[in-house]
C-alpha positions in Angstrom: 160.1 222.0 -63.3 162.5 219.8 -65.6 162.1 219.5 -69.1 164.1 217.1 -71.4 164.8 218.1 -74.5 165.7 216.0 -77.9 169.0 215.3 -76.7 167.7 214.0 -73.3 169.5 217.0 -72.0 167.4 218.3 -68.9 166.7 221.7 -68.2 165.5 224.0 -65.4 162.3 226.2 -66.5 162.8 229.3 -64.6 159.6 231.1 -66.4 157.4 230.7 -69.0 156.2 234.1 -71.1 153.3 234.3 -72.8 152.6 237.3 -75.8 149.9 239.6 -73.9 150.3 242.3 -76.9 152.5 244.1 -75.2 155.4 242.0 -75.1 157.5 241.0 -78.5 156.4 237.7 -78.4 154.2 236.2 -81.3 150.7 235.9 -80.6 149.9 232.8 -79.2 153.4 231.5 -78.6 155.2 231.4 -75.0 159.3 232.1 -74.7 160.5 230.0 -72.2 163.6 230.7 -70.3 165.8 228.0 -69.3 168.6 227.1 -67.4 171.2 223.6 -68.0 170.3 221.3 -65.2 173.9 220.7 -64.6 174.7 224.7 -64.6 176.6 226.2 -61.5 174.2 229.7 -62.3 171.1 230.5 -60.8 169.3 232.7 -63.4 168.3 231.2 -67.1 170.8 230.9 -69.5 169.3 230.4 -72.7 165.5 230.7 -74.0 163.0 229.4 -76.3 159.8 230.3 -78.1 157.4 228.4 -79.1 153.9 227.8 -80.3 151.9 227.5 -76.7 150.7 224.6 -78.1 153.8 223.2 -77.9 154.6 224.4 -75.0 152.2 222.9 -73.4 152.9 219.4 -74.6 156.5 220.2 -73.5 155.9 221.0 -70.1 153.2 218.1 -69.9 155.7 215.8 -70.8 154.4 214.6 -73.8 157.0 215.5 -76.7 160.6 216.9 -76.6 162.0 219.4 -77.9 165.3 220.4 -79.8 167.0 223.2 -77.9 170.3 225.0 -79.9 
């Protein structure tokens, strides 16, 4: 899946993480790992988390989001 972000750069979502209670990820937020459309690597190279709310939107297309 592609995702574009703020700065219409386009990234690769290689998984999406959501908190379980186990995890170290906020309850009710997802990290999402991401790799640079353009990148010569096949893993993720950066990640984000976010509210899944958000997330959702995101991955439906709906909104962008600002990636640093």
């Amino acid at each position: 899946m592609i995702l574009e972000d703020m700065d219409r750069n386009e990234w690769v979502l290689c998984e999406r993480v959501k908190a379980d209670g186990l995890n170290q990820i906020y309850f009710r937020h997802s990290e999402l790992l991401l790799r640079k459309i353009d990148s010569n690597t096949s893993g993720p190279s950066t990640c984000v988390t976010l509210p899944d709310y958000v997330a959702d939107q995101w991955i439906a297309g709906k909104i962008r989001v600002a990636v640093r």
